[in-house]
N, C-alpha and C positions, 0 to 999 in steps of 0.2 A: 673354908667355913660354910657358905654356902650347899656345899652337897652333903654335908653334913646336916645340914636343916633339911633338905629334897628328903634326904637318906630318914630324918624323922617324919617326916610329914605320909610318904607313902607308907612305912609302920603302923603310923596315926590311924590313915585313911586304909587301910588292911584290917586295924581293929574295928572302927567304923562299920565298916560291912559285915564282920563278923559277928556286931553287934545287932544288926540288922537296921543299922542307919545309914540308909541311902542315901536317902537325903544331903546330908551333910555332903556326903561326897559328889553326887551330884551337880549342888552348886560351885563347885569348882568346874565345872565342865563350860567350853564356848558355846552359844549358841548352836555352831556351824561344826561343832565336835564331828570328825571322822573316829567312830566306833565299832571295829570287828571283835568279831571273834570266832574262830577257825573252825570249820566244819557243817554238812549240811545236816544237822539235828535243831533240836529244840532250842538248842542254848549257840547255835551258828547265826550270827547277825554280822549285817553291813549296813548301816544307820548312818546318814548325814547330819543328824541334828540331836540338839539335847532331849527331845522328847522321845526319841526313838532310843537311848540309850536308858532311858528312865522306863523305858517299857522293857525293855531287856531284863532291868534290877529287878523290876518287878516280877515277871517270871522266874528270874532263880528263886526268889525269895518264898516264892508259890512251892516251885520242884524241889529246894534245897532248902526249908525253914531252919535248919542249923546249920549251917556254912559256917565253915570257921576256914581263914585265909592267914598261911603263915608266911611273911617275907623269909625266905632263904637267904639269898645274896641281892643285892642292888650295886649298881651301875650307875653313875651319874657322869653325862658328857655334854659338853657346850657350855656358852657362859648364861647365868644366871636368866637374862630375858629369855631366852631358847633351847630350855635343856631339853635334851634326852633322857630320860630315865629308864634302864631294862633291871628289872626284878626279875628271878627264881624265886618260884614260890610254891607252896604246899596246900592243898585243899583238903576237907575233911568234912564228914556229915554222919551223922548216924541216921539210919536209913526208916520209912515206921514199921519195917521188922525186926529192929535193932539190929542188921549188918551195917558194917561198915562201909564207905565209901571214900576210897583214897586216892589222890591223881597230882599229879607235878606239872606246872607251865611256865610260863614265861609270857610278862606283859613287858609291852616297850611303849612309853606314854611319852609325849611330846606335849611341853607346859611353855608355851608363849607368854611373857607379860604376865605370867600368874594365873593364867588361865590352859586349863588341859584342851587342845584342837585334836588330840590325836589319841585314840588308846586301844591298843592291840593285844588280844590275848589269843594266848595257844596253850590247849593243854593236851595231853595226849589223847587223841582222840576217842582210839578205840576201846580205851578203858571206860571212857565218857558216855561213846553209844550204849556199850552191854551196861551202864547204871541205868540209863535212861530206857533203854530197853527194858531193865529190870521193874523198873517203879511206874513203867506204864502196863505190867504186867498186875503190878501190884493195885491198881486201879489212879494212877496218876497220869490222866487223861492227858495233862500237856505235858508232858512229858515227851509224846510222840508230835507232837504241835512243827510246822514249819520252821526253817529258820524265818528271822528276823531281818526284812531289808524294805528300804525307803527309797526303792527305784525297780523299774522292771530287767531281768536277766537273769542270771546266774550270778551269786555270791563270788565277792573276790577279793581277797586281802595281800596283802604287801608279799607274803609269801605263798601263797597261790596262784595255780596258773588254770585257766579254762582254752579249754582246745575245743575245736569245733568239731 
């Protein structure tokens, strides 16, 4: 029953963003939220806290003012205090030349006690750069912007690895 509720809620909080309500989603987030997302671009962050992830939404919602996020498949594992949840999912935006922009990832969010500590996204990258490459062509200035991180180094997420 329960991941059945996970299984609506990340839906919910998919339409939420598409709607372009951050917020909302947001406050589901800990404090101490571990926030990636895979890649050294504009939209690659490795954030320790809630405000570094609320600065992330912001920037898509700058780069990507139509984002529309489709859950594909979801995954719900652990019991209720400590799930894991990994989603397949679909992105989409219409660009302000009116092309298109279409790419598939996968998020895996770790929800303690009702509260999200963990949320990992990956999307295919290279498809990600050449938009972003595109739309800073286009005069979308952050677009080409740093990644996003709230420590000094190199960017590093669960599935990445930095060699020296």
């Amino acid at each position: 029953m329960y991941q059945w509720i996970a299984k609506r809620q990340i839906r919910k909080g998919f339409a939420q963003i598409s709607a372009g309500d951050f917020d909302t989603v947001l406050k589901l987030f800990a404090d101490d939220v571990h926030f990636t997302f895979a890649g050294d671009h504009a939209l690659g962050a490795d954030v320790h806290q809630r405000e570094g992830a609320c600065e992330w939404f912001a920037r898509v919602g700058r780069i990507f003012p139509g984002l529309k996020l489709e859950a594909e498949q979801i995954f719900v594992a652990g019991p209720p205090w400590d799930m894991v949840i990994t989603t397949r999912f679909h992105v989409h935006d219409t660009l302000p030349d009116q092309t298109t922009y279409d790419n598939h990832g996968v998020q895996i969010v770790r929800i303690r006690l009702g509260q999200v500590v963990e949320d990992h996204l990956l999307e295919d990258t290279l498809v990600l750069q050449k938009v972003l490459t595109y739309l800073s062509a286009l005069g979308q200035t952050e677009a080409d912007a740093p990644p996003l991180a709230d420590h000094p180094g190199p960017q590093t997420t669960p599935l990445q690895v930095t060699y020296p």
